[in-house]
C-alpha positions as CSV (number, residue, x, y, z in Angstrom):
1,X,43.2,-1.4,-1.5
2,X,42.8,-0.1,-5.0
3,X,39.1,-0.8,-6.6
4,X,37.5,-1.4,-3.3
5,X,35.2,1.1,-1.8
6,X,35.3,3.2,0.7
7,X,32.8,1.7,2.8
8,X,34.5,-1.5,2.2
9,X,37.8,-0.1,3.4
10,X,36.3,1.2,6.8
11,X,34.8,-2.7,7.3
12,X,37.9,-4.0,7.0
13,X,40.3,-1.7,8.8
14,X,38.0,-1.8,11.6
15,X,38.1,-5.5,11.5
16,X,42.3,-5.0,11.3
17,X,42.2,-2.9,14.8
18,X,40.3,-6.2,16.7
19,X,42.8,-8.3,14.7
20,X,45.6,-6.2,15.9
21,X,44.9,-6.5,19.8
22,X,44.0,-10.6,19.0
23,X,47.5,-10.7,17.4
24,X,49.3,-9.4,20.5
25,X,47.7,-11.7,23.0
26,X,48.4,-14.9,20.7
27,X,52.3,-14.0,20.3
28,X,53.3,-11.3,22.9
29,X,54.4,-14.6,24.9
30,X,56.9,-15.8,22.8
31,X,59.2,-12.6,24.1
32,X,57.6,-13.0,27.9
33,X,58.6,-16.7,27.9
34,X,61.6,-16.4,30.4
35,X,59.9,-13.6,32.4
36,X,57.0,-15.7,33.1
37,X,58.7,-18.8,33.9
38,X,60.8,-17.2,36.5
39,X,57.5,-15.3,37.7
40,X,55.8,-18.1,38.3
41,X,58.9,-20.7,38.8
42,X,58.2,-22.8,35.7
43,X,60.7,-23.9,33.3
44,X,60.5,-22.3,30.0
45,X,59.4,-24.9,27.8
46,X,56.1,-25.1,30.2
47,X,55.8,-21.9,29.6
48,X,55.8,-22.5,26.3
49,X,52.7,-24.3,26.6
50,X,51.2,-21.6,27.3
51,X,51.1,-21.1,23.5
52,X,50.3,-23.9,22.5
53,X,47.4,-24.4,24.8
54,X,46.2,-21.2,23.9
55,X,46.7,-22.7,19.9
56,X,45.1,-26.3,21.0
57,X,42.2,-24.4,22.9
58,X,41.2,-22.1,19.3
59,X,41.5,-25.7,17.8
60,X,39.3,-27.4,19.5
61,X,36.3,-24.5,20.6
62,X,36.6,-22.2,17.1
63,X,33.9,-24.9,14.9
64,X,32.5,-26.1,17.7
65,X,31.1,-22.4,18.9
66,X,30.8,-21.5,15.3
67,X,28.5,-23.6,14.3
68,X,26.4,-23.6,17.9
69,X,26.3,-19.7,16.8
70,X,25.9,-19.7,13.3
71,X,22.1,-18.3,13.5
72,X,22.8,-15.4,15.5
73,X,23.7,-12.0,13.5
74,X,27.0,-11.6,12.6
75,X,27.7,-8.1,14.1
76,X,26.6,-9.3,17.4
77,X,28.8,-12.4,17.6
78,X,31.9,-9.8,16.5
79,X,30.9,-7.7,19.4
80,X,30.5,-10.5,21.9
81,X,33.8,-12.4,21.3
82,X,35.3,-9.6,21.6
83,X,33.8,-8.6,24.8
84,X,35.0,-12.0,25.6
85,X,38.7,-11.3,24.8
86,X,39.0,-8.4,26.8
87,X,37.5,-10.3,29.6
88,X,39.8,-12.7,29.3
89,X,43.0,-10.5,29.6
90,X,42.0,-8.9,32.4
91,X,42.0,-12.3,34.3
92,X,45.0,-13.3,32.2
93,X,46.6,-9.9,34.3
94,X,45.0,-11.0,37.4
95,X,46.7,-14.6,37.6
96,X,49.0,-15.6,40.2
97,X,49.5,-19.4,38.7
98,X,50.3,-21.2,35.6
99,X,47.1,-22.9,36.0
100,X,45.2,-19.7,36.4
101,X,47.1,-18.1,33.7
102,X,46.1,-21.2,31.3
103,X,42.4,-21.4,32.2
104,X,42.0,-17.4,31.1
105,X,44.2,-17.8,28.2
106,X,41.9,-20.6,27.1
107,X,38.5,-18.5,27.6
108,X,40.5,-15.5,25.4
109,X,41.7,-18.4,22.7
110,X,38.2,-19.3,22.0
111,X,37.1,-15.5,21.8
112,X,40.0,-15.1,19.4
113,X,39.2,-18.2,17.5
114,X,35.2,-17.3,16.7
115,X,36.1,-13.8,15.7
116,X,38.6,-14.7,13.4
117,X,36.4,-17.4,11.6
118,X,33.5,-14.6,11.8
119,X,35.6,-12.0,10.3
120,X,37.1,-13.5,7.5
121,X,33.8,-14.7,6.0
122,X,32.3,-11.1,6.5
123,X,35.9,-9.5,5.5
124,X,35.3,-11.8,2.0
125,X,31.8,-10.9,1.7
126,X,32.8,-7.4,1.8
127,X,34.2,-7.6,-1.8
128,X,34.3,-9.0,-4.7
129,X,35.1,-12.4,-5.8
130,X,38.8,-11.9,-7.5
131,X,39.8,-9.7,-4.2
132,X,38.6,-11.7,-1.8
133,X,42.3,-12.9,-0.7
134,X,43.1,-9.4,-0.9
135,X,40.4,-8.3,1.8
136,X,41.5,-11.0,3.9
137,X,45.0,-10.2,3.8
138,X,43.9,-6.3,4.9
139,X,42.3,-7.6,7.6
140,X,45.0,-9.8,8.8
141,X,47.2,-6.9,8.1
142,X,46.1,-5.9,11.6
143,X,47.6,-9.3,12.8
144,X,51.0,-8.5,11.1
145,X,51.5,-5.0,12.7
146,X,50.8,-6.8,15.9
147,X,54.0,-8.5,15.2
148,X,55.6,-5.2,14.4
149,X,54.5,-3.2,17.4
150,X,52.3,-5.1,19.6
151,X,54.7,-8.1,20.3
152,X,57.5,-6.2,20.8
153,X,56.0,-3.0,22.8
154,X,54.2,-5.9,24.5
155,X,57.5,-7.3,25.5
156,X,59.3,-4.3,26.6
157,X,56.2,-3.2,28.6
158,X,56.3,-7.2,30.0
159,X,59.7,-6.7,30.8
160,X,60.0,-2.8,32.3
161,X,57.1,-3.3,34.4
162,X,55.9,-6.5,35.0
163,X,54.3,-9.7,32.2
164,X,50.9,-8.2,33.9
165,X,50.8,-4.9,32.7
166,X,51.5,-6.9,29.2
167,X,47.5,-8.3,29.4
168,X,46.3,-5.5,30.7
169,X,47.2,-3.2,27.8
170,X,46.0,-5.6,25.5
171,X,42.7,-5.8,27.1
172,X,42.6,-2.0,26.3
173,X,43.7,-2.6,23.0
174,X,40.8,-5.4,22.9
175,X,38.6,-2.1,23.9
176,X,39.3,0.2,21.1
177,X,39.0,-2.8,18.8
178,X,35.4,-3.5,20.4
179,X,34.6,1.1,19.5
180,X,35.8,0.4,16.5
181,X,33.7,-2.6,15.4
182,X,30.3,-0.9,16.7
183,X,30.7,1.8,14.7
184,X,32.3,0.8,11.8
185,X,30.9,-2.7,10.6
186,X,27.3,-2.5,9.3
187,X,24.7,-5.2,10.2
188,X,24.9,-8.1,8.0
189,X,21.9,-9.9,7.0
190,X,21.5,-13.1,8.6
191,X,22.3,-16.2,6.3
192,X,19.4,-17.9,4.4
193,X,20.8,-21.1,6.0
194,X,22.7,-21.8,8.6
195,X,25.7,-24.4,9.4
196,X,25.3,-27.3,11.8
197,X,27.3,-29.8,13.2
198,X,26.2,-32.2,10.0
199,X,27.8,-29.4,7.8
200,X,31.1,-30.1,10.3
201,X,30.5,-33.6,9.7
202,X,30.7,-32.9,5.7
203,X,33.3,-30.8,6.0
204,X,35.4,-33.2,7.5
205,X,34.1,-36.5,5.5
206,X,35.4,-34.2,2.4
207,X,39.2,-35.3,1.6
208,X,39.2,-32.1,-0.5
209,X,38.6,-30.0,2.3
210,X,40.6,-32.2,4.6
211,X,43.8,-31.8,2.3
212,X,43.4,-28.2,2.7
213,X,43.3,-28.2,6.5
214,X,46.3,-30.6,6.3
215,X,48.5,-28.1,4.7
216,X,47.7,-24.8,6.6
217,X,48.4,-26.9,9.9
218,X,52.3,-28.6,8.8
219,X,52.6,-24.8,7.1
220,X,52.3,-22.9,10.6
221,X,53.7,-25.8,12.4
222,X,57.1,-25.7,10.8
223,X,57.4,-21.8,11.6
224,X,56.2,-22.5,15.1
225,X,58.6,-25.1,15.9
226,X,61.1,-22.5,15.9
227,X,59.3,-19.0,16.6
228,X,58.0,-20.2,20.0
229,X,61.4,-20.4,21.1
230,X,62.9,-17.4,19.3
231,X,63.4,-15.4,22.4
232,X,65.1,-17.3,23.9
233,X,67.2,-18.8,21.1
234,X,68.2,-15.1,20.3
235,X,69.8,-15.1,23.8
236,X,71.1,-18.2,24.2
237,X,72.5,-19.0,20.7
238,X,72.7,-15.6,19.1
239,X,74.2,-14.1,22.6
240,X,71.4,-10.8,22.2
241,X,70.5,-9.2,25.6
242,X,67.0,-9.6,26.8
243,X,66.4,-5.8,26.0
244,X,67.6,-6.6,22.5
245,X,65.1,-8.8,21.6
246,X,62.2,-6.2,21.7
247,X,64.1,-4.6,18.8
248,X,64.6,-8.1,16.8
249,X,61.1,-8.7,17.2
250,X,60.5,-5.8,15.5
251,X,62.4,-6.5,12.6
252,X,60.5,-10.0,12.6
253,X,57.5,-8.3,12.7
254,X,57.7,-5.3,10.0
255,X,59.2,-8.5,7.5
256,X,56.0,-10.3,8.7
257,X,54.1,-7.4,7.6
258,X,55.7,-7.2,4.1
259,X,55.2,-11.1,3.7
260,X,51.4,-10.8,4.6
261,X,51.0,-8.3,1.8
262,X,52.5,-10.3,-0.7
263,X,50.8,-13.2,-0.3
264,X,47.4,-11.6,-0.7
265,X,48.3,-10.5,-3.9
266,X,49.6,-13.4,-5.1
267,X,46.5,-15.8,-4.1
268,X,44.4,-13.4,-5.2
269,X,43.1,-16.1,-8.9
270,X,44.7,-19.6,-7.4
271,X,46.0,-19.2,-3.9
272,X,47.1,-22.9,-4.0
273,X,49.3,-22.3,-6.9
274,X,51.1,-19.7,-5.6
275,X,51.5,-21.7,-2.2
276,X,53.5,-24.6,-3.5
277,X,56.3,-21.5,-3.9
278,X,55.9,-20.3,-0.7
279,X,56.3,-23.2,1.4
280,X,59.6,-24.1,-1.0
281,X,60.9,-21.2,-0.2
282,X,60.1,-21.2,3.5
283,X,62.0,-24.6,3.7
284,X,65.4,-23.2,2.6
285,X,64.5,-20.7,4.8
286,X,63.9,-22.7,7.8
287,X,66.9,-24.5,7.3
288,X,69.1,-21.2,6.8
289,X,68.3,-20.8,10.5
290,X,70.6,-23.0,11.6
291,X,73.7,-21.6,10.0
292,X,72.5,-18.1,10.6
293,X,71.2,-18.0,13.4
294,X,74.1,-18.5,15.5
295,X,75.9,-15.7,14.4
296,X,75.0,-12.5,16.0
297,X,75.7,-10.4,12.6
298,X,73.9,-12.7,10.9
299,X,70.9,-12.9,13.1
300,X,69.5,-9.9,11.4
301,X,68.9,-11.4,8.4
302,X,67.7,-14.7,9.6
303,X,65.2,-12.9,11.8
304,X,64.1,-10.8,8.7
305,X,63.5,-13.8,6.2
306,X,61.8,-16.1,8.8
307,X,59.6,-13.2,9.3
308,X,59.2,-12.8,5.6
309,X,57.5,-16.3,4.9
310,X,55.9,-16.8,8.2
311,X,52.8,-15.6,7.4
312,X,53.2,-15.3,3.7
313,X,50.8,-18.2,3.5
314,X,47.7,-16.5,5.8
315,X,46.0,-14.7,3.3
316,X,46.6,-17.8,0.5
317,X,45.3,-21.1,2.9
318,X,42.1,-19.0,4.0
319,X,40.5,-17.1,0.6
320,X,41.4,-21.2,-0.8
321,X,39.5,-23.0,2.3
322,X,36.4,-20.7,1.3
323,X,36.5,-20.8,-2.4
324,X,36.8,-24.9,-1.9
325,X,33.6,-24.8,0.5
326,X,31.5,-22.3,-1.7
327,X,31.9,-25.5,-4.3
328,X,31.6,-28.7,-2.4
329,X,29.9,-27.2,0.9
330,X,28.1,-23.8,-0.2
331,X,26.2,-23.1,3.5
332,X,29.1,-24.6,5.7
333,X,31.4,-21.7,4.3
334,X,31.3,-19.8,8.0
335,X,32.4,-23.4,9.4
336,X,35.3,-24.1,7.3
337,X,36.6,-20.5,7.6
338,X,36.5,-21.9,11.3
339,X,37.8,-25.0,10.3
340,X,41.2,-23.8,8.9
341,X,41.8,-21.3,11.8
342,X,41.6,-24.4,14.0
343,X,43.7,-25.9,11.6
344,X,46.1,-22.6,11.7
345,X,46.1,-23.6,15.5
346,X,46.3,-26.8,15.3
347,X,49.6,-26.2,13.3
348,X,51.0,-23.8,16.4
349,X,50.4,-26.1,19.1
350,X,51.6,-28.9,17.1
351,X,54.8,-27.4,16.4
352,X,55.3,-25.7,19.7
353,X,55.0,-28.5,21.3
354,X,57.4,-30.7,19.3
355,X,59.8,-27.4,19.2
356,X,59.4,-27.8,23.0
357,X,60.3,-31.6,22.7
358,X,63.5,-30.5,20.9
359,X,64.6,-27.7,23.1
360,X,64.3,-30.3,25.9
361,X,66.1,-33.2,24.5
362,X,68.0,-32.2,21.8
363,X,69.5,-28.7,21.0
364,X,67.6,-25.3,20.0
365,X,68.7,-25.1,16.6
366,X,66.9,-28.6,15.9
367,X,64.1,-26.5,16.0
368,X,65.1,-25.7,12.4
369,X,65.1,-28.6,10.3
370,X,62.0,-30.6,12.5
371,X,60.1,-27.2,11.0
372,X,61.4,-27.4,7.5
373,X,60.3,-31.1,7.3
374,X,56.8,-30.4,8.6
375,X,56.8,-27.5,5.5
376,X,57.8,-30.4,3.4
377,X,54.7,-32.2,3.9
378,X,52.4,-29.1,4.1
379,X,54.8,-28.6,0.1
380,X,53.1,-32.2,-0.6
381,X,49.7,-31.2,0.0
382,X,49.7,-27.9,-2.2
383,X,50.8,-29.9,-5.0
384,X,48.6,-32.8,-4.5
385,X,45.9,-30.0,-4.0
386,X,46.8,-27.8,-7.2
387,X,47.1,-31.1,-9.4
388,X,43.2,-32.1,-7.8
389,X,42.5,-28.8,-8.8
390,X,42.7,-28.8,-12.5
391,X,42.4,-32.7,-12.5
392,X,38.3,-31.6,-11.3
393,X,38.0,-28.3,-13.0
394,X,37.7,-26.7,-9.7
395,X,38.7,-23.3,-10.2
């Protein structure tokens, strides 16, 4: 946070909070997945689509209510969406069938979706230019101690008490995010112009743009191949107990944490440059998985370093989607913010539902290497991107 001001700090932690009860509700499932199945007498990998509906549903509704909103003030939309979230837990607490449970974790996804896209344009207009990866990465920071104590407090509550009381303390959580946001983020002037669906249209006619939105999605879908089915990989290959897992979650999520800092400092002057290490990196580590993994010592580490590079890439893939629209799309900046987070969706239902594919006809640690060659191609695209780059005097 060094060189940023104080009011600047508030904004953003403020934005971290909502980002911290969104965070929860997106991953709490991946520890709740047996609990749920047997609760509602589904198998677990249609349980699992529980995630990646959630992901397909900020996918498809994040540009499409972006844009249908992009003239109303930007404080109000914050507030809304997250009214909406809250909303949407509460029902998801209330449901008594899968299809029930889907439907309100759809309404929350979009919620989630919008305020995402909203908040990392306003969390980068907060600063300036060379920290703007930086102030991205704080605000996401609230997504990565989600990971460390949301997901897993999330779990044990799921599991001591009931999946249910699981929603319903997020929709509290949702709550102090909402306080938080009234008071803290300042009104912010209404843009001179605003994005429409032709600006979408751009946006996606742009193979710039499109390259970039290419390689967040295989990026998160080679995690999410596995990390959907973590829990239960951890107890059926690693041999933990189900009241183990809360505490391995942890471990995920603090090295999560560490990752998400990291790569906000290193995207901060050419986040694509920086990316073609991490997603090298996080293919090795991907297929370390499968050797450590099944050894219950071992699980530790391989718990820690998947953690590690999971989200190394957040901070890098977003700050580079809005410096490539402020050059080719200037007004449509709001929209590809959207744009990438439904790619970042698009990446998690993608893999989840492959990783799903795998667990059912094939073997859980398969889940490993599918992942690491979806980070191959997501590898591709950074270079190809980085080489455009210089090859257009971009950046």
């Amino acid at each position: 946070m060094n060189n940023l001001s104080s009011k600047a700090i508030i904004g953003l932690l403020s934005l971290a909070i909502s980002a911290f009860a969104i965070g929860t509700t997106e991953f709490v499932i991946v520890g709740l997945l047996q609990t749920v199945a047997v609760d509602l007498d589904i198998t677990v990998t249609k349980a699992g689509s529980l995630i990646s509906g959630y992901a397909a549903a900020i996918a498809i509704g994040t540009p499409i209510v972006t844009t249908m909103t992009g003239k109303l003030p930007k404080k109000g939309l914050l507030l809304t969406f997250m009214s909406i979230f809250i909303i949407g837990n509460i029902l998801s607490g209330l449901s008594t069938t899968y299809e029930l449970l889907m439907i309100s974790r759809i309404i929350t996804a979009v919620a989630h979706g919008v305020f995402f896209a909203i908040a990392a344009t306003v969390a980068a207009e907060l600063v300036p230019k060379d920290k703007q990866a930086s102030a991205i990465s704080i605000m996401f920071t609230g997504l990565t101690v989600a990971t460390i104590i949301g997901v897993p407090f999330g779990t044990f509550i799921g599991q001591a008490v009931g999946w249910r009381a699981t929603f319903y303390s997020v929709a509290a959580l949702g709550l102090i995010g909402l306080l938080a946001n009234i008071w803290a983020v300042d009104r912010i002037k209404r843009p001179a112009e605003s994005p429409t669906l032709g600006d979408v249209g751009r946006l996606i006619a742009n193979p710039r743009i499109v390259l970039a939105l290419l390689m967040t999605a295989f990026g998160f879908g080679g995690t999410f191949a596995l990390f959907t089915y973590l829990s239960p990989i951890l107890e059926n290959v690693s041999g933990f107990s189900e009241s183990a897992i809360s505490w391995m979650l942890l471990l995920y999520g603090v090295a999560v944490a560490i990752g998400n800092i990291v790569g906000g400092k290193i995207s901060n002057n050419h986040p694509v440059k920086a990316l073609r290490y991490v997603f090298f990196i996080q293919i090795f580590v991907l297929l370390l998985q499968m050797v450590l993994l099944p050894s219950q010592a071992l699980s530790y580490l391989s718990v820690f370093i998947l953690g590690l590079f999971a989200f190394m890439l957040t901070p890098g893939v977003q700050s580079y989607i809005l410096m490539l629209a402020e050059k080719l799309v200037p007004k449509a900046k709001e929209v590809a913010s959207a744009m990438n987070i439904a790619a970042f969706n698009i990446g998690i239902a993608g893999g989840s539902a492959i990783g799903g594919f795998v667990v059912d006809y094939m073997d859980y640690m398969d889940t490993a290497w599918i992942g690491a060659i979806m980070v191959v191609v997501a590898l591709l695209l950074a270079v190809i991107n980085y080489r455009l780059d210089k090859k257009q005097n971009l950046f």
